[in-house]
N, C-alpha and C positions, 0 to 999 in steps of 0.2 A: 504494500500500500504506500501511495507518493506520500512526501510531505502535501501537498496541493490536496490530498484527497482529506487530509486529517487536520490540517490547518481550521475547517470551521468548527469541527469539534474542541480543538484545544483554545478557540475564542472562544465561545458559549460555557466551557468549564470555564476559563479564567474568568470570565462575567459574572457566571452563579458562583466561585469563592469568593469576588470583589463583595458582590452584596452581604455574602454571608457575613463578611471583615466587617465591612458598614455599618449592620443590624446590631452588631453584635458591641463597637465602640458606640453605639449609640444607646443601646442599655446598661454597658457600663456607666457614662456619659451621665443620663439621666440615673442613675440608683446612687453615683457619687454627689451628685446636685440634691437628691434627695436628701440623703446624710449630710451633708454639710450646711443645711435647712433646719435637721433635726438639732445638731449639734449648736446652730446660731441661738435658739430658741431657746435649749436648753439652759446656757449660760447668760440668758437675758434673767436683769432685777428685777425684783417684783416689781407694780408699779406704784406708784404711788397719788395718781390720781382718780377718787372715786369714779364708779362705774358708772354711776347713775348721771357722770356729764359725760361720755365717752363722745355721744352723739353732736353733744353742743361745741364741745372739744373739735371733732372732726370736722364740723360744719366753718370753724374759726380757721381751721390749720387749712383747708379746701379755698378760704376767702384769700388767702397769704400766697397761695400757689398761684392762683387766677392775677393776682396783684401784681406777682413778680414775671409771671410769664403777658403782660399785658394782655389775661383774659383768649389766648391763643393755645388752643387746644393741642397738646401735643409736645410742646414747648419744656425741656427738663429745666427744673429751677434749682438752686443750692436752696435748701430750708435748714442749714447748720443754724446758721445766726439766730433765726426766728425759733426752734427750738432751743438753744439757749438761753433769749432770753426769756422763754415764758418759764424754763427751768424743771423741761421734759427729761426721765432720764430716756434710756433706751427702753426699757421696758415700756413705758407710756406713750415713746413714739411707735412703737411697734402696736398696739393697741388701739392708737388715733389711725394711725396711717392703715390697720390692718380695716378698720373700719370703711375709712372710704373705696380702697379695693375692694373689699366685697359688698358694695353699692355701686362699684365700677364708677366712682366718680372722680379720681387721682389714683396713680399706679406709681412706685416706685421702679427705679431701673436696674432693671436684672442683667449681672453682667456675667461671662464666662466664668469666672474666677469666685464669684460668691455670690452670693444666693439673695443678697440684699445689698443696695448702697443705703446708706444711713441718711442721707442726707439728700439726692437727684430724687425729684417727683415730678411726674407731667398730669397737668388736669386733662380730663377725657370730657369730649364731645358733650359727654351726661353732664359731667361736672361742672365744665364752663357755663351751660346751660342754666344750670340749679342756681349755680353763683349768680348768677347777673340776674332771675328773677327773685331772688333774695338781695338784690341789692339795694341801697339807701335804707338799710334799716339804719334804727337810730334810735333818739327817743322814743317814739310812737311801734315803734315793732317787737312783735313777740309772738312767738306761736308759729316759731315756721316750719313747716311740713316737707318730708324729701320723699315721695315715691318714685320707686324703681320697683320697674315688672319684670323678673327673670322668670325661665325654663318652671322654676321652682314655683314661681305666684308669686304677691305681688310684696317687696319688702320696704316699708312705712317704716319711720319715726318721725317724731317732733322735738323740737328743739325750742327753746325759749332766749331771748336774746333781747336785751334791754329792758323796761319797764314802761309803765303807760296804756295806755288806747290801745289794742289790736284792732290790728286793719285785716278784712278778708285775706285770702291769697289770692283771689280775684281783683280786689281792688288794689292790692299791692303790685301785680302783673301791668296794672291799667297803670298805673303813679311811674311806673319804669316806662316804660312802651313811651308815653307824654313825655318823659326826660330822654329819650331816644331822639323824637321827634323835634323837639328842641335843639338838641346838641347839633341836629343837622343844618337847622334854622340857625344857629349861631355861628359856627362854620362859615357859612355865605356869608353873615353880616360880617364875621371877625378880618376873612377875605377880603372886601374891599381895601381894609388897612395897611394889609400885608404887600411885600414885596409880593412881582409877578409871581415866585418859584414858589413862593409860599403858596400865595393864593390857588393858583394850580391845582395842588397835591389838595389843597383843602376844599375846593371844590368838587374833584374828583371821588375824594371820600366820604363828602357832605350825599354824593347820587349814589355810592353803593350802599350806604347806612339807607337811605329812602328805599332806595329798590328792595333792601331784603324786607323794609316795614312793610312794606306793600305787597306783597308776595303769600304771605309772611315767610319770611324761610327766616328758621331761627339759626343754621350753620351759617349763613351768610351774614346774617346779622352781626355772628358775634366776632366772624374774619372782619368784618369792617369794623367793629369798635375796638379790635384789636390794632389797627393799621391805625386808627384814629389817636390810640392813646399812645401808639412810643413818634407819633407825628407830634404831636402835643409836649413831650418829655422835651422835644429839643425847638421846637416854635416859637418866634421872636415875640416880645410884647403884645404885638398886635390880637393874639389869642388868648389874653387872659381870661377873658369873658367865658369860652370855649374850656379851657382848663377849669372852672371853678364849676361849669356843669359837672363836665367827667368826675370830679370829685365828688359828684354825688350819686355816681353809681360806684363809689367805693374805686375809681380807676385815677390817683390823682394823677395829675396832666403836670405838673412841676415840683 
């Protein structure tokens, strides 16, 4: 028998052992990620913050992510500092954070090497979401509600956050939407004042913020008050006006 005749055979074995290599550093792979998960958890401190705020906790530490990533879903932030100083140990970050994961509302970044960074989180789609129709609370807010529907049904809590009057979530939803439409309204006006390049970008951003309100599309929504707010971070005087709204959805503009 030629080499020519046994050549496809000896490709199709070396195929079927490649995979087999594959499968097989790939359940290594995953059983090692696993233990080193078990082992992280294990040597975590108890924690030290009651249970019964875990949810109010995670809802504050969810506002801080949205904050630092300008509200841009996807976006890994450092939360070292901001755990510090609320004076989280590990064990408590692991218990806030583990929180919002399983609401799928901020995820921590998982890297080759370990199984948790302590400190990179990205708010998700859901998250930015929840944030920004929770936003402007303040005095007059409390009682705010997070549902998410998973595979499982549907997983609800409430949280309480300041003191005062509760407002519906309905009309809290209506009080944001009106500061939405505003910010776009002020943008134009701020624009006239502004150099051209200014004006520009601010104009530009002023008709995507309208387009998603109209639409309603709430991902679009929140890409454009994302663009609006690190536009704002660096925007000449002429935007103050524009800046002191954004700061009323919790996104300060300076």
């Amino acid at each position: 028998m030629s080499v020519f005749t046994l050549l496809p055979f000896l490709l199709i074995g070396g195929a079927v052992f490649s995979i087999a290599a594959v499968s097989r550093n790939g359940r290594r792979t995953a059983e090692a990620r696993a233990q080193r998960e078990r082992s992280y958890q294990a040597a975590l401190p108890l924690p030290t913050i009651a249970l019964d705020r875990q949810n109010a906790l995670a809802l504050e530490a969810l506002d801080e992510v949205c904050a630092l990533s300008g509200s841009v879903a996807g976006v890994f932030v450092d939360m070292e500092g901001y755990f510090t100083r609320r004076g989280w140990n590990a064990g408590d970050v692991f218990l806030i954070t583990g929180r919002l994961a399983a609401l799928d509302l901020a995820h921590q970044l998982v890297t080759a090497n370990h199984p948790y960074n302590p400190y990179r989180y990205r708010a998700t789609p859901n998250g930015v979401r929840e944030n920004m129709a929770n936003a402007g609370r303040g005095a007059n807010a409390s009682n705010i509600n997070v549902n998410q529907t998973t595979e499982q049904g549907d997983n609800t809590f409430n949280a309480s956050f300041g003191a005062g009057n509760a407002s519906t979530y309905q009309d809290r939803q209506g009080e944001v939407r009106n500061l939405h439409q505003r910010l776009a309204h002020q943008l134009r006006e701020d624009a006239a004042q502004a150099t051209q390049a200014e004006a520009d970008v601010a104009e530009s951003y002023a008709g995507n913020l309208e387009s998603a309100l109209a639409a309603p599309d709430a991902e679009a929504r929140d890409v454009a008050l994302g663009r609006i707010h690190r536009f704002l971070l660096t925007a000449g005087s002429a935007f103050q006006a524009s800046q002191q709204l954004l700061s009323l959805l919790g996104l300060p503009g300076s």
